[in-house]
The first five atom37 places (N, CA, C, CB, O) and aatype in JSON, in Angstrom:
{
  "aatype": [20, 20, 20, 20, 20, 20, 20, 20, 20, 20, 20, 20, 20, 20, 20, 20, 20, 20, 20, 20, 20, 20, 20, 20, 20, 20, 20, 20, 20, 20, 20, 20, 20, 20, 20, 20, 20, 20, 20, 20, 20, 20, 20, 20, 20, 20, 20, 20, 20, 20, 20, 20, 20, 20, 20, 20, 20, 20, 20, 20, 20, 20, 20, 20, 20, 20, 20, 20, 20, 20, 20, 20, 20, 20, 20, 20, 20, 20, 20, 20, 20, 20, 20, 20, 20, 20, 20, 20, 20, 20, 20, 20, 20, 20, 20, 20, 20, 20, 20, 20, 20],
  "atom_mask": [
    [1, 1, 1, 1, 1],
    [1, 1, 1, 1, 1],
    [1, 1, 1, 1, 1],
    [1, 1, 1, 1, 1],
    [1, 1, 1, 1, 1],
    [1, 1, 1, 1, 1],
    [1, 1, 1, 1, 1],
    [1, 1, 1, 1, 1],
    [1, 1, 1, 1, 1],
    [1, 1, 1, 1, 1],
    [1, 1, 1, 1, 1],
    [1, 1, 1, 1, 1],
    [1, 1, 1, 1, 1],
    [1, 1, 1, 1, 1],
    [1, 1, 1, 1, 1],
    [1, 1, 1, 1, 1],
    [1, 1, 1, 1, 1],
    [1, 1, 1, 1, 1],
    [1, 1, 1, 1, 1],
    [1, 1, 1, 1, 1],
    [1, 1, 1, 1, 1],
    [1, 1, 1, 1, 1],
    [1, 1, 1, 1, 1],
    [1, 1, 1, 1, 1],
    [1, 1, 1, 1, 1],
    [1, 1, 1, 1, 1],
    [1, 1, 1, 1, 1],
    [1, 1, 1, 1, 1],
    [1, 1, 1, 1, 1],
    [1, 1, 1, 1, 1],
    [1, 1, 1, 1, 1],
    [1, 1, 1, 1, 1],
    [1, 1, 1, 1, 1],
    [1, 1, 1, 1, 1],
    [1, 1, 1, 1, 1],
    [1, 1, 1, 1, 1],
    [1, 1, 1, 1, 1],
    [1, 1, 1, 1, 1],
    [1, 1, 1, 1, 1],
    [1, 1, 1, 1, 1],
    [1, 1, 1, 1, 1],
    [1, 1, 1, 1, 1],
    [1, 1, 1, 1, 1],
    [1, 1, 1, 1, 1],
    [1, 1, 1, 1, 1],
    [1, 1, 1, 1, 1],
    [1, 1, 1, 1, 1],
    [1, 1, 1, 1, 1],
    [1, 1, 1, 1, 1],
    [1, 1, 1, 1, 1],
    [1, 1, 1, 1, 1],
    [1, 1, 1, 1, 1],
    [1, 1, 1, 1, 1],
    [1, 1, 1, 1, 1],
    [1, 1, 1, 1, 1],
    [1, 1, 1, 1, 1],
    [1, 1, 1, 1, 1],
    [1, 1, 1, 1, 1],
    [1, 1, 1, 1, 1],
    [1, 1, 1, 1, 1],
    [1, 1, 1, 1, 1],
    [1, 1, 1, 1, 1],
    [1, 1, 1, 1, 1],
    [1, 1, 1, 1, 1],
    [1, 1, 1, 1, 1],
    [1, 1, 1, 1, 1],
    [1, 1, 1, 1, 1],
    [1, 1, 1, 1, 1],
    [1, 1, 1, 1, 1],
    [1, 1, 1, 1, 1],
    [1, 1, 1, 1, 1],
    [1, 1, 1, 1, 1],
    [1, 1, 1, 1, 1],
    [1, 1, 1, 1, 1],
    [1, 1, 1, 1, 1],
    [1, 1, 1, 1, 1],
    [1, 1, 1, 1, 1],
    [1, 1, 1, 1, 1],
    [1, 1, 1, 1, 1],
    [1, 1, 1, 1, 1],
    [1, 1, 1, 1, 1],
    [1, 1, 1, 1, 1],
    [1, 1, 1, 1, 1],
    [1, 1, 1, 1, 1],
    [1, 1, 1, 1, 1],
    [1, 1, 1, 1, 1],
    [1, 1, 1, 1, 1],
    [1, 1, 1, 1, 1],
    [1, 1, 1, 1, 1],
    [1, 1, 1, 1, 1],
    [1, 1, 1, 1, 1],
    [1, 1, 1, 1, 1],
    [1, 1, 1, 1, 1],
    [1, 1, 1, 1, 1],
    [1, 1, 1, 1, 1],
    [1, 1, 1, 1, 1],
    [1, 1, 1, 1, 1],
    [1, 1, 1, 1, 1],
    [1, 1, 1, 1, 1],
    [1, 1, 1, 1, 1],
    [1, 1, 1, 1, 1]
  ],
  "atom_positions": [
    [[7.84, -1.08, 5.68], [8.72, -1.97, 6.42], [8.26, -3.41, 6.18], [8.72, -1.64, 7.95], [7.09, -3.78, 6.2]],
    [[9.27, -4.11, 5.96], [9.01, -5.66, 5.88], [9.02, -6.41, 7.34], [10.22, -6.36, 4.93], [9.29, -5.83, 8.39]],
    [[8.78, -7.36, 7.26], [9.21, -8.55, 8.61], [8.93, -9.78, 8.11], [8.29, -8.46, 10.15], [8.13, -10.16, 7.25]],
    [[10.12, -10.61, 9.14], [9.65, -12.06, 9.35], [9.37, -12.43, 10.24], [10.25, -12.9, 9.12], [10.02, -12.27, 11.27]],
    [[7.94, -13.26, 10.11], [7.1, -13.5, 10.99], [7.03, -15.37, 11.28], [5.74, -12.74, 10.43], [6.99, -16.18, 10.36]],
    [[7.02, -15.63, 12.34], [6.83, -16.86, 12.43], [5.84, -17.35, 13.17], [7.76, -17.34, 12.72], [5.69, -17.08, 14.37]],
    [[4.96, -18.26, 12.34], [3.54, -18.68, 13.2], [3.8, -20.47, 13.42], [1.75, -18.25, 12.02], [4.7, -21.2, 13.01]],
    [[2.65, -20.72, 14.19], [3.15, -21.88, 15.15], [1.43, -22.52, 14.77], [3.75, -21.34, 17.24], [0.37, -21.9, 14.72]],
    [[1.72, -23.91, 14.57], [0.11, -24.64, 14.36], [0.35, -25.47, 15.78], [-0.22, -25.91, 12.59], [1.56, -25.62, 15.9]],
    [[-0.25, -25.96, 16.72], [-0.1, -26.51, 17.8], [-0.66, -28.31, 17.46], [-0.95, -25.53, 18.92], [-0.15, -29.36, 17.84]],
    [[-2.06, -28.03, 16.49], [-2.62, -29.41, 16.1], [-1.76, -30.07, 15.1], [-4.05, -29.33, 15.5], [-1.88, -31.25, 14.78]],
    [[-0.75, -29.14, 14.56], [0.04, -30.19, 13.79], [1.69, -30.27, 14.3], [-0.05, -29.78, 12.09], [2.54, -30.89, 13.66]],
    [[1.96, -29.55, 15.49], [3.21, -29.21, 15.82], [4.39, -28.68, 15.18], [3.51, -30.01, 16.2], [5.55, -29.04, 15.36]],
    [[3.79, -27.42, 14.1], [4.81, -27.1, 13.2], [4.42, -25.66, 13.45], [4.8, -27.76, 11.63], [3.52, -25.07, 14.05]],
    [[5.79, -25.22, 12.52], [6.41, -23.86, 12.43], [6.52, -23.58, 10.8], [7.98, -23.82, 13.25], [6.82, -24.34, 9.88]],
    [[6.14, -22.17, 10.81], [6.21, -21.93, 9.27], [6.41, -20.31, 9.47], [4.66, -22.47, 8.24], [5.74, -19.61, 10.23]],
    [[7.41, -19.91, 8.71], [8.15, -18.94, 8.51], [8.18, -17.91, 7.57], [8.96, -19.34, 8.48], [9.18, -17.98, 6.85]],
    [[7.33, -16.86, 7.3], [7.44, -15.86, 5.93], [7.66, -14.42, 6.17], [6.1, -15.88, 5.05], [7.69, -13.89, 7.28]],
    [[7.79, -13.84, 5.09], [7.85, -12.45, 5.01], [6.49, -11.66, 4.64], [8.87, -12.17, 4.04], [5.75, -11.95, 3.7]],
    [[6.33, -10.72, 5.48], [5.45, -10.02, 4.83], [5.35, -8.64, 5.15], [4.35, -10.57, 4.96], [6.29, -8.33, 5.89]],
    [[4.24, -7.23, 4.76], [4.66, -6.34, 5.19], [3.62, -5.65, 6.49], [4.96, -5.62, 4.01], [3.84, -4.63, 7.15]],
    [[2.55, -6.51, 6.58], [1.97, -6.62, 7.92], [1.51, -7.81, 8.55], [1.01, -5.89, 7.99], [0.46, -8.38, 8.28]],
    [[2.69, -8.31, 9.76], [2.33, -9.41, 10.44], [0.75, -9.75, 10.15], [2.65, -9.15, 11.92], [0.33, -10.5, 9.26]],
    [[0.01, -9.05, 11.07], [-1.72, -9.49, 11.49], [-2.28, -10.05, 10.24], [-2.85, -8.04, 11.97], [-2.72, -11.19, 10.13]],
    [[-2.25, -9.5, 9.66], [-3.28, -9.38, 8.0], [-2.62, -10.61, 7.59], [-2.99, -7.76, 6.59], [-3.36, -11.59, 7.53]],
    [[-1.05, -10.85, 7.21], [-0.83, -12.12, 6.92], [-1.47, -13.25, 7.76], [0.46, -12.23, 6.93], [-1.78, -14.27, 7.14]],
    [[-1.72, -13.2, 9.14], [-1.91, -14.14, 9.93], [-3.19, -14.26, 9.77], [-1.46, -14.0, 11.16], [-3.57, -15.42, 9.94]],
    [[-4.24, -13.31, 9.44], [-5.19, -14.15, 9.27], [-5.41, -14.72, 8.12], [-6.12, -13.72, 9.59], [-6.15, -15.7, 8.09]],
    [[-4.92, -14.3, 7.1], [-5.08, -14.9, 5.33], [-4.63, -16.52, 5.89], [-3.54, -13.95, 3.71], [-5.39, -17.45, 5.61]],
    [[-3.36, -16.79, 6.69], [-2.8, -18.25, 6.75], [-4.48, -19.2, 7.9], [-0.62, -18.15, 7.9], [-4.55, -20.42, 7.98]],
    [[-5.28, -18.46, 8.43], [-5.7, -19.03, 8.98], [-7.37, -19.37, 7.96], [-5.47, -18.39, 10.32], [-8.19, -20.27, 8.11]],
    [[-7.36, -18.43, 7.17], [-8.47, -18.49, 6.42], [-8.71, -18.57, 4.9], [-8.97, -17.6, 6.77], [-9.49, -19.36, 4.37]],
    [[-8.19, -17.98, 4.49], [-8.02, -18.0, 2.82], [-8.25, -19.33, 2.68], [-6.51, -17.52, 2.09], [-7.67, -20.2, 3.33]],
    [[-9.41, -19.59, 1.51], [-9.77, -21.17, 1.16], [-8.93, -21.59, 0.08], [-11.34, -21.43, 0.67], [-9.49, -22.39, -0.68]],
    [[-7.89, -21.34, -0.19], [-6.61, -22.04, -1.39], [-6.16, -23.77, -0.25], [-4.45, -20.34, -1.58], [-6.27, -24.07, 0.94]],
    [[-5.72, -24.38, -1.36], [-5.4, -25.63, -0.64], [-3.49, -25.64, -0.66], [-6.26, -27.14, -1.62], [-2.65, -25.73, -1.55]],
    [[-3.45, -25.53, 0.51], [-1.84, -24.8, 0.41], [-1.48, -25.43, 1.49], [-1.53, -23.01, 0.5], [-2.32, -26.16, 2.02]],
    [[0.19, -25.26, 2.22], [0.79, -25.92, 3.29], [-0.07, -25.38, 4.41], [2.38, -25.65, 3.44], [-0.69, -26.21, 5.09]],
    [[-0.21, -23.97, 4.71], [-0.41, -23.47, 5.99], [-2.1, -23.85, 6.13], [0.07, -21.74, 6.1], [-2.47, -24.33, 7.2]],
    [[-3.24, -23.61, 4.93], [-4.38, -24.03, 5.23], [-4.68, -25.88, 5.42], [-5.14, -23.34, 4.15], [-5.83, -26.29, 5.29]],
    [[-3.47, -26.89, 5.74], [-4.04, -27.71, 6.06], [-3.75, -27.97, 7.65], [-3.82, -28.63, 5.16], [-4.22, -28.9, 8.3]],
    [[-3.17, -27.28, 7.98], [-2.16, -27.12, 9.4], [-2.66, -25.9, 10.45], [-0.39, -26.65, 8.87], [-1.94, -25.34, 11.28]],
    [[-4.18, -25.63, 10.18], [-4.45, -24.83, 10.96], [-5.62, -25.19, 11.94], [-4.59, -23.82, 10.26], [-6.4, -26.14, 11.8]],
    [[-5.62, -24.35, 12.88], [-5.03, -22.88, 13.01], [-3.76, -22.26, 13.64], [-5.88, -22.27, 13.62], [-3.15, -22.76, 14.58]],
    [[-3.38, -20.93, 12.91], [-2.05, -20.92, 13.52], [-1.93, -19.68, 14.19], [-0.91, -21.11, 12.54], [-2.73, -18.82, 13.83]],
    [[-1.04, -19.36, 15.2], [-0.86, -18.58, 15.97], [0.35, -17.76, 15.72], [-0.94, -19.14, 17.0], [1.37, -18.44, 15.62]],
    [[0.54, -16.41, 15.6], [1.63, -15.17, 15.83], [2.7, -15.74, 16.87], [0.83, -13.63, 16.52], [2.37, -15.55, 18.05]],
    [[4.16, -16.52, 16.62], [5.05, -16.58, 17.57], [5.6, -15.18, 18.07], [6.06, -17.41, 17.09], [5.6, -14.7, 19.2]],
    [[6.06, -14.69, 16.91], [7.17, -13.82, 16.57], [7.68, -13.1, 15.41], [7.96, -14.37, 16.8], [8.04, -13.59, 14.34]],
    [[7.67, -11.91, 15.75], [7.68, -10.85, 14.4], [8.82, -10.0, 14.13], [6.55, -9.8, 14.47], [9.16, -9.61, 15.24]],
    [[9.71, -9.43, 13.15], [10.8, -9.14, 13.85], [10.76, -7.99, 11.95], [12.24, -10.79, 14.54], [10.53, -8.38, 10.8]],
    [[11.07, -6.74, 12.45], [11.0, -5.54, 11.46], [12.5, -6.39, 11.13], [10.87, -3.54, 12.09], [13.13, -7.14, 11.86]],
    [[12.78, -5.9, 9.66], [13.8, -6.71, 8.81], [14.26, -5.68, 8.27], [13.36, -7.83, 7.79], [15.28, -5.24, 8.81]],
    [[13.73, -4.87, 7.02], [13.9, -3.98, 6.24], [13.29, -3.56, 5.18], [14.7, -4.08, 6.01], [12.65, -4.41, 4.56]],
    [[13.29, -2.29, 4.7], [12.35, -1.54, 3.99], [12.67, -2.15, 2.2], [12.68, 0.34, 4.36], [12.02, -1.78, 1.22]],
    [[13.3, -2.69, 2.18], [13.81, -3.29, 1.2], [13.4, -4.94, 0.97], [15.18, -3.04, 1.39], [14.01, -5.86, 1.51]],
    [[12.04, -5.14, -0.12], [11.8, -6.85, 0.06], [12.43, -7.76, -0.57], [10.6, -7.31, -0.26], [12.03, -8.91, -0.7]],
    [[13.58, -7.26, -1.05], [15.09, -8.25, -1.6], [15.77, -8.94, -0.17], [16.64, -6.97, -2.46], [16.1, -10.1, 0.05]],
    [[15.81, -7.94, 0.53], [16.41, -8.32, 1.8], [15.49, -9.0, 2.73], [16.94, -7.16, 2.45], [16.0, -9.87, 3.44]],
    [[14.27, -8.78, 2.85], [13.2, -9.42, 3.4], [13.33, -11.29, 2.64], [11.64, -8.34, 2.9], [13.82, -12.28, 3.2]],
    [[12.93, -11.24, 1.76], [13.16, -12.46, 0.92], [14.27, -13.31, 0.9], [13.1, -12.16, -0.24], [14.25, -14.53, 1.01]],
    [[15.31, -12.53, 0.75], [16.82, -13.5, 1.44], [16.97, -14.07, 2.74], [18.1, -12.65, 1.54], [17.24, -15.25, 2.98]],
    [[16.74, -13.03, 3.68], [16.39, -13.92, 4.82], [15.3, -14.87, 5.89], [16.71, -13.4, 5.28], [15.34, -15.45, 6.97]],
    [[14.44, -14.61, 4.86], [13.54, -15.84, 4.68], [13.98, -17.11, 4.07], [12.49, -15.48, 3.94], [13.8, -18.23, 4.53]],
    [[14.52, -16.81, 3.06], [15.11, -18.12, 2.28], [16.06, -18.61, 3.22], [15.87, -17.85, 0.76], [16.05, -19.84, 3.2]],
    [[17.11, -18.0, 4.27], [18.39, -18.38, 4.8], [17.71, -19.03, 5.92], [19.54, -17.19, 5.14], [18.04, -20.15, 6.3]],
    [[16.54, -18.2, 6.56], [15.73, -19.18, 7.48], [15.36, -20.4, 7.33], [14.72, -18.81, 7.72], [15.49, -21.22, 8.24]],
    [[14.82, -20.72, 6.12], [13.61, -21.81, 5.32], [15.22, -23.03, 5.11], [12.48, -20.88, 3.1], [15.31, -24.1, 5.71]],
    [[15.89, -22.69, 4.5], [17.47, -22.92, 4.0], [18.1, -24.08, 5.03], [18.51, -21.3, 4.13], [18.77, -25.1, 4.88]],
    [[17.5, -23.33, 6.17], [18.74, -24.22, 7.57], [17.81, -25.41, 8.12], [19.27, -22.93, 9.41], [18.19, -26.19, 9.0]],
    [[16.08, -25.5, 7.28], [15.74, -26.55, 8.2], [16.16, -26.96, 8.98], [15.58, -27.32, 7.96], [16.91, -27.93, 8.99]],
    [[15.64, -26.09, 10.21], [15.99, -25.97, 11.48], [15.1, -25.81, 12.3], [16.74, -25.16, 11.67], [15.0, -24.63, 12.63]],
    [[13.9, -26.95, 13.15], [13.62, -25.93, 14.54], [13.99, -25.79, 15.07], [13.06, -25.83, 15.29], [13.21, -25.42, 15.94]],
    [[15.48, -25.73, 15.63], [15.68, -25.66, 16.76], [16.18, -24.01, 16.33], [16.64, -26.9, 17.46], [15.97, -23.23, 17.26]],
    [[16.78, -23.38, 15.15], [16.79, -22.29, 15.16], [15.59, -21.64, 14.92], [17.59, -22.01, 14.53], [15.49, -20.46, 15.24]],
    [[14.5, -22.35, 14.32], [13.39, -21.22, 14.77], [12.77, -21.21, 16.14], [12.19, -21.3, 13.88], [11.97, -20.41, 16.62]],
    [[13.32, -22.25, 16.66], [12.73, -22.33, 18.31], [13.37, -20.66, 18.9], [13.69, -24.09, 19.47], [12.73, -19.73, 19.39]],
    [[15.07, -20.82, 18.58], [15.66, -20.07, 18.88], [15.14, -18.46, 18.84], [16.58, -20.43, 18.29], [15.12, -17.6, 19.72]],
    [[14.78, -18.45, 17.6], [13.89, -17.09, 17.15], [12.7, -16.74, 18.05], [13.22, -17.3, 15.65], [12.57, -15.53, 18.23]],
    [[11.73, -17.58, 18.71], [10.56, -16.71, 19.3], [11.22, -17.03, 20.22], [8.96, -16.9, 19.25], [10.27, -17.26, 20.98]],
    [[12.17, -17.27, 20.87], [12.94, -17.55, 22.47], [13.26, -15.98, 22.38], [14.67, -18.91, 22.67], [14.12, -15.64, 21.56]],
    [[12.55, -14.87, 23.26], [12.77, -13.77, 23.74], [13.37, -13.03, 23.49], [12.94, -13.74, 24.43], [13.3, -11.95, 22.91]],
    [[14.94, -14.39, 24.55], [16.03, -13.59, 25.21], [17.12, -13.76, 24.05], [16.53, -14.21, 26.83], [18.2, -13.19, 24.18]],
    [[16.82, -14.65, 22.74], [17.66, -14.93, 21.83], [18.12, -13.8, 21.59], [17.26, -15.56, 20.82], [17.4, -12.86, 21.91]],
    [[19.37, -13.52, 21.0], [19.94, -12.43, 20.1], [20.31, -12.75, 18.76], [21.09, -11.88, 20.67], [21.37, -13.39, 18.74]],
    [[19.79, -12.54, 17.57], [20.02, -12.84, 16.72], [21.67, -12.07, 16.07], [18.75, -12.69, 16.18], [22.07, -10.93, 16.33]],
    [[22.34, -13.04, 15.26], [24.05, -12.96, 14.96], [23.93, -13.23, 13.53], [25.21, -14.21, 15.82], [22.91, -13.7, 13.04]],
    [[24.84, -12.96, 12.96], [25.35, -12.93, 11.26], [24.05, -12.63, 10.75], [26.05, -14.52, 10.46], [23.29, -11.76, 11.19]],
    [[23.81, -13.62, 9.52], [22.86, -13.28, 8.71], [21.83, -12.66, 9.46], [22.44, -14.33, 7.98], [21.45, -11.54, 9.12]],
    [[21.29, -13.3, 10.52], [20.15, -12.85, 11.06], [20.11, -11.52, 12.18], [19.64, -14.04, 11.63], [19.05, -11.27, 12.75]],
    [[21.38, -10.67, 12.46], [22.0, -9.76, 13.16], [20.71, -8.5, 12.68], [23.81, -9.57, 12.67], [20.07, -7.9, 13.55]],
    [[20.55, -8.31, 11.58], [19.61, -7.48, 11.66], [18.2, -7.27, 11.81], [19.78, -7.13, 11.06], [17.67, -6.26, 11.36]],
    [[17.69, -7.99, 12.3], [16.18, -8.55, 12.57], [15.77, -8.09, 13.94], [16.07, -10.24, 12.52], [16.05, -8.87, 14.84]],
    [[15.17, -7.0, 14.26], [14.69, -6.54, 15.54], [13.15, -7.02, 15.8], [14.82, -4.94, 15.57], [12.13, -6.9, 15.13]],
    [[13.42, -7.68, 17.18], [11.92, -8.19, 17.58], [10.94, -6.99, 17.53], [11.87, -8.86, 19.16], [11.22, -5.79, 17.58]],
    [[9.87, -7.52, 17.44], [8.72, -6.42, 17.36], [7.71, -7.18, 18.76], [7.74, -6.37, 15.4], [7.02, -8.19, 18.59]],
    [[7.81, -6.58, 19.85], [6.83, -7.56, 20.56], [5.15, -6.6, 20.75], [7.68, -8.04, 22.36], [4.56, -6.41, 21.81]],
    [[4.87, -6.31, 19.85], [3.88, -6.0, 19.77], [2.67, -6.51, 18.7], [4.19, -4.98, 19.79], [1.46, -6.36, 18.55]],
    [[3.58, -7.08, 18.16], [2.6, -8.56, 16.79], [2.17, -9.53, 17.67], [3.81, -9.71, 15.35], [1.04, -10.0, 17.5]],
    [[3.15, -10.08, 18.93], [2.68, -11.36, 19.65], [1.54, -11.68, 20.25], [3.34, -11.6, 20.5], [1.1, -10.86, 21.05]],
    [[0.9, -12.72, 20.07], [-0.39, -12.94, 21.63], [-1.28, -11.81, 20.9], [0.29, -12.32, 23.87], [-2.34, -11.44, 21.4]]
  ]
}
């Protein structure tokens, strides 16, 4: 199973958005891995929100891109907001609240 996961840096006030096929393990590579990259200068970052996508990483990858696409926080705000329900493109994305916190 794939997901998109969205983690949150608080010291730099940003949001960054990927796919992967286990939340945790990604989250700590973004907090540690010594490569000089977007997420290792913006840390540390925290697990918002995780959401099973599909077993398929074509489809994982598209809607990452449609996420990344809308430069938008206010739709990724939208995304770790709970009570959101995700619609169209993003209709198939089931929260996982067991990645969070």
């Amino acid at each position: 199973m794939y997901y998109i996961y969205v983690i949150y840096s608080s010291s730099a006030d940003k949001y960054y958005v990927g796919y992967t096929d286990d939340p945790q393990r990604r989250l700590t590579e973004h907090n540690s891995i010594p490569f000089n990259t977007y997420t290792s200068k913006h840390r540390p970052w925290v697990l918002k929100a995780a959401f099973a996508c599909s077993d398929d990483i074509k489809i994982a990858r598209r809607i990452e891109k449609f996420i990344k696409n809308q430069r938008s926080r206010k739709l990724i705000e939208q995304l770790i907001d709970p009570i959101f329900n995700p619609t169209g493109v993003l209709a198939q994305l089931v929260r996982v609240p067991d990645f969070r916190d």
